[in-house]
N, C-alpha and C positions, 0 to 999 in steps of 0.2 A: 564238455557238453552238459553235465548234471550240474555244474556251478552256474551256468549261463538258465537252463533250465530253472534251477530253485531261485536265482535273481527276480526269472522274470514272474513266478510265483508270487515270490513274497511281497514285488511293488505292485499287482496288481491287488493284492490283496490289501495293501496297506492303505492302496486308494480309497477301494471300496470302503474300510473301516473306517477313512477318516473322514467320509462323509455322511459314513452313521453319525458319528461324532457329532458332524454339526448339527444335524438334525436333532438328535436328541438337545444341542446346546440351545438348540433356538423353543425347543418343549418345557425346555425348564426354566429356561426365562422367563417366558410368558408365563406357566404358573408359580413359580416362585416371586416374580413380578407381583403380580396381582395378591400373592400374602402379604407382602411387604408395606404395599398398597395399603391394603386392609387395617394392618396394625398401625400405619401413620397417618391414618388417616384424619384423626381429630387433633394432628401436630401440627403446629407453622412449619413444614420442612417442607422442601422442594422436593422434584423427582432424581433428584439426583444420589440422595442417600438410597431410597429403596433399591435405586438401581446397583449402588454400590454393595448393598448389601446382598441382594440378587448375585452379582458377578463372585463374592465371597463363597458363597455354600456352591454353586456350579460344579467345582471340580469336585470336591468330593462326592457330591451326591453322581456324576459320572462315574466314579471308580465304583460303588454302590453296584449302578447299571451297569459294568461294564462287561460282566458272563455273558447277561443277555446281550449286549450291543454286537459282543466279539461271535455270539448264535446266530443273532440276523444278520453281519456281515460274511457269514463263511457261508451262510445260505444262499443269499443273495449272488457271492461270489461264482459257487457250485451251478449254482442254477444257469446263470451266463457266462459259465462255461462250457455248459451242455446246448445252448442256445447258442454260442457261435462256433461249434465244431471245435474248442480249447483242448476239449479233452480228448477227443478222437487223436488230433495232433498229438496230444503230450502222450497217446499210447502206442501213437506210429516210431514214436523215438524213444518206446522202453518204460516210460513213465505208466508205474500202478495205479489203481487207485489209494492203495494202501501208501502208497510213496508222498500222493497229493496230501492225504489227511496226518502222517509223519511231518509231512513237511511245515502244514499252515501249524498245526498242535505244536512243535515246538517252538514257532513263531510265536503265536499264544503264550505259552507257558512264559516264553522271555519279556513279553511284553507285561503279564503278570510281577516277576523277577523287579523289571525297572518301576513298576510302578509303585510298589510297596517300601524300596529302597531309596527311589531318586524321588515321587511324586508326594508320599503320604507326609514326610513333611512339611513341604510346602501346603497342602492341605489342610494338614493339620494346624498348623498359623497363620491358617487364613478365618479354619471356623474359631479360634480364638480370637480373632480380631472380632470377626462378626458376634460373638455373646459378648464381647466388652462394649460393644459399639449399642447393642441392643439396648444393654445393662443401665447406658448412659442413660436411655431414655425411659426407665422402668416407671421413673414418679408418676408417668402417665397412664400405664397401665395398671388394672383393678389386682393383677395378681402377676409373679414372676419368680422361680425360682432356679437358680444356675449353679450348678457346682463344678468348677474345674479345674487347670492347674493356674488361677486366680484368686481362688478361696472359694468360699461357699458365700449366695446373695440372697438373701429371703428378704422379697417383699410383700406385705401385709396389708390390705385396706380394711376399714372398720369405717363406722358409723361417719366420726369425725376426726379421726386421727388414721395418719399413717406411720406406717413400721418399717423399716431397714434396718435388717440385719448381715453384718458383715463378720465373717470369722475366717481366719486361716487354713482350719481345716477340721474334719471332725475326726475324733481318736476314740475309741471306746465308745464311751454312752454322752461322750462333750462335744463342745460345740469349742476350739482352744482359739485362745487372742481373739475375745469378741468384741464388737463397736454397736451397739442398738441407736439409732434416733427415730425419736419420736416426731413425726411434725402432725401440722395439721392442717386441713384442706388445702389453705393458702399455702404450705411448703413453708409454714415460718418453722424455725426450730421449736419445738417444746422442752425438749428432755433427750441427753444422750447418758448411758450406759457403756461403763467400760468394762470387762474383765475380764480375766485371766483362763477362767473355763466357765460353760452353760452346761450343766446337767439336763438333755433333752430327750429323755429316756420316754418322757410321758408330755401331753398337753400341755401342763404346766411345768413353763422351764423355774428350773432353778438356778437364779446367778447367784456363783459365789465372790464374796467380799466385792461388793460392788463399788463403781465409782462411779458417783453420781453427777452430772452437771445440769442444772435444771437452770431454764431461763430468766426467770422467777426471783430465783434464792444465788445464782453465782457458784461456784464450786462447791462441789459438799462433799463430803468423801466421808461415810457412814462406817464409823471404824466397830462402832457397834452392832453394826447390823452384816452380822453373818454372811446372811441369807437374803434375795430380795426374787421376788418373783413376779412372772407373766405369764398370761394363758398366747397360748400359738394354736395357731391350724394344724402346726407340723410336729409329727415327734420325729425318734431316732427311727424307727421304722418305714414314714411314710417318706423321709430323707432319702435314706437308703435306698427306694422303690424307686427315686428319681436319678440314684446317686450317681455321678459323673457320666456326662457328657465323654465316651470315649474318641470321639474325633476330635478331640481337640488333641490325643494322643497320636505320633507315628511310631511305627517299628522300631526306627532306631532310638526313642524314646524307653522305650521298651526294654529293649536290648542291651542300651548304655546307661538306660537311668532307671533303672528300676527301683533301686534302691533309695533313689533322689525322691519316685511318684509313692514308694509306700511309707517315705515320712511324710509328704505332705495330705494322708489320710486315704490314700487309695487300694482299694480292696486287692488284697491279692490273688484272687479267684478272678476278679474281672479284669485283672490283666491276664492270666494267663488264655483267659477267653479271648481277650482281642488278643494276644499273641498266635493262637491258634486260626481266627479269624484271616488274619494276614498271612501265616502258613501255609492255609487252604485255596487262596486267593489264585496265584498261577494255577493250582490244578485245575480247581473250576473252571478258569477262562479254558483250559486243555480238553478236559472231557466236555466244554460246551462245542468247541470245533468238532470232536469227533462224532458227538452226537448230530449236528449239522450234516455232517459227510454223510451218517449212516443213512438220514431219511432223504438225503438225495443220489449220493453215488452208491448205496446200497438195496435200490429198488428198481426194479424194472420198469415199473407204471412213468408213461407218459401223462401227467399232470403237469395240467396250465400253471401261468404264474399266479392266479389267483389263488386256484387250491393248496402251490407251495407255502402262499403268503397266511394264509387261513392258519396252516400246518404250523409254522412259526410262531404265528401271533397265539396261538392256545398252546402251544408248549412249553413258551419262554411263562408264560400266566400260570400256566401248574405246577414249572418248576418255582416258578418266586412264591406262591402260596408255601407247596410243600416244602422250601427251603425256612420260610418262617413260621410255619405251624412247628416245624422240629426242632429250631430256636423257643418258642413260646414253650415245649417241654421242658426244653433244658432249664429257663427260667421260671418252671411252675414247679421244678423239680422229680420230673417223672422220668425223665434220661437223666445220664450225666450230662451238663453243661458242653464240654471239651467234645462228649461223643454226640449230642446233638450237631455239631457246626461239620463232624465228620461223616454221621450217616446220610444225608442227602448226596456228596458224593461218591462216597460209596459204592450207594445205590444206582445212580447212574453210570457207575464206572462200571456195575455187574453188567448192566443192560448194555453199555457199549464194546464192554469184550465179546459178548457175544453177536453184535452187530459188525464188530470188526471183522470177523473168520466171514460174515457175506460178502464184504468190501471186497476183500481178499482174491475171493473166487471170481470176482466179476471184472 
């Protein structure tokens, strides 16, 4: 009887979730659409890249949502279960309340498990496709900068020339295996730049032993000249500020290639952040159900569906602020990093143990 019970739990619940799901797919469509829109907008391309591009960042930016999606589906669930007598039923046959919120929470938590294991890779190479795809079309935009497991792409506009900068990865205070071209408005070639490392500590890079191929003069390779330099937008600092795109990482990237992502220039502190990100990931979707239960199976007040809905929509808003104000510490340096991504739940976990012992009682 309690297998047949948690069956019919868990596929109710799954329904409910999976058309959270769509709703939110058909929310970020439409705005994701319309940036895409935006950005291509002075290109010969049709709608069918934007859309492409659109369907590319979807999923992750879903897993992103998905604490709050797996809040307003357990709410939504609770609530019409209270609305067709579900729960009276499920406590004529034994069923707690504390059993119901057991039961969807480690529903959750598994659905966490599968996503970070089976989903963020595919994710993960998909927003990789998407900054290669963008990348392609940078010539046209005034400014672009991408660092991932691609290499690092700086592009540059000026008065009458443009800048592309391509390198392998940055090491130290370098910029290592760099390619510069220069063109100019028309996209004709002017000047390309090879070398072996760019000192970009400051505005002005410094390339050393440069190889030069100028349009002009045919190969030149400047055995005397040391040193050759360019003023940039960017130094190693403001790099850094932007430095890698972590979704283009998954876990098991992480896990298995760690070693692989910190030669190709990636900080070891921001892995172990997104490692810990992903960590955290199940719990949160866990303690977003049990928080759901608490403001519905742990109150007495009869409140319409509107005010349930109200109750939602400014909860799930507090927590996404207060979950990125205590990321924006970790990143300004006022917490630890690792303990910013863990004090928000935490802090929720304190407030829903003690919501739990109401559940309990009732």
């Amino acid at each position: 009887m309690i297998n047949v019970i948690n069956k019919y739990l868990i596929q109710k619940f799954l329904k409910i979730l999976f058309n959270f799901v769509m709703v939110f797919v058909c929310i970020g469509i439409i705005l994701s659409l319309f940036e895409e829109i935006e950005f291509f907008k002075n290109l010969d391309v049709n709608l069918n890249l934007p859309l492409m591009l659109t369907l590319l960042v979807i999923p992750n930016w879903l897993i992103k949502l998905m604490p709050f999606i797996i809040f307003f589906s357990a709410m939504w669930y609770l609530i019409s279960a209270q609305i067709n007598k579900d729960l009276l039923n499920l406590k004529i046959f034994g069923v707690s309340n504390l059993k119901i919120t057991t039961t969807l929470s480690i529903l959750s938590f598994s659905i966490g498990l599968i996503i970070i294991v089976l989903l963020t890779p595919i994710t993960s190479a998909l927003v990789t496709k998407y900054e290669a795809t963008k990348a392609r079309y940078s010539k046209d935009v005034d400014h672009l900068v991408s660092i991932n497991k691609n290499g690092v792409w700086i592009k540059e506009s000026y008065s009458d020339q443009i800048r592309i900068t391509n390198a392998k990865k940055i090491e130290d205070n370098y910029l290592i295996d760099v390619s510069i071209k220069i063109l100019n408005k028309d996209f004709d070639l002017l000047k390309r730049i090879r070398s072996e490392r760019v000192n970009i500590i400051e505005n002005k890079w410094e390339i050393e032993k440069p190889i030069i191929f100028d349009s002009q003069n045919k190969n030149k390779n400047d055995e005397d000249a040391i040193s050759y330099y360019l003023v940039s937008n960017y130094n190693l600092n403001k790099l850094q500020s932007l430095y890698k795109n972590l979704d283009t990482i998954s876990f098991l990237d992480i896990v298995y290639n760690k070693d692989d992502l910190l030669q190709k220039g990636y900080q070891k502190s921001l892995l172990y952040e997104k490692l810990n990100l992903f960590i955290s990931f199940p719990f949160f979707l866990l303690i977003m159900v049990v928080l759901a239960s608490i403001f519905t199976l742990g109150t007495t007040r009869k409140f319409n569906n509107l005010r349930y809905l109200f109750l939602a929509i400014i909860t799930g808003v507090v927590i996404f602020y207060l979950r990125d104000l205590s990321l924006a510490l970790g990143k300004t340096g006022f917490i630890h990093p690792i303990l910013s991504i863990w004090v928000p739940i935490l802090a929720i976990s304190l407030y829903c143990s003690i919501g739990l012992i109401q559940i309990n009682e009732k």
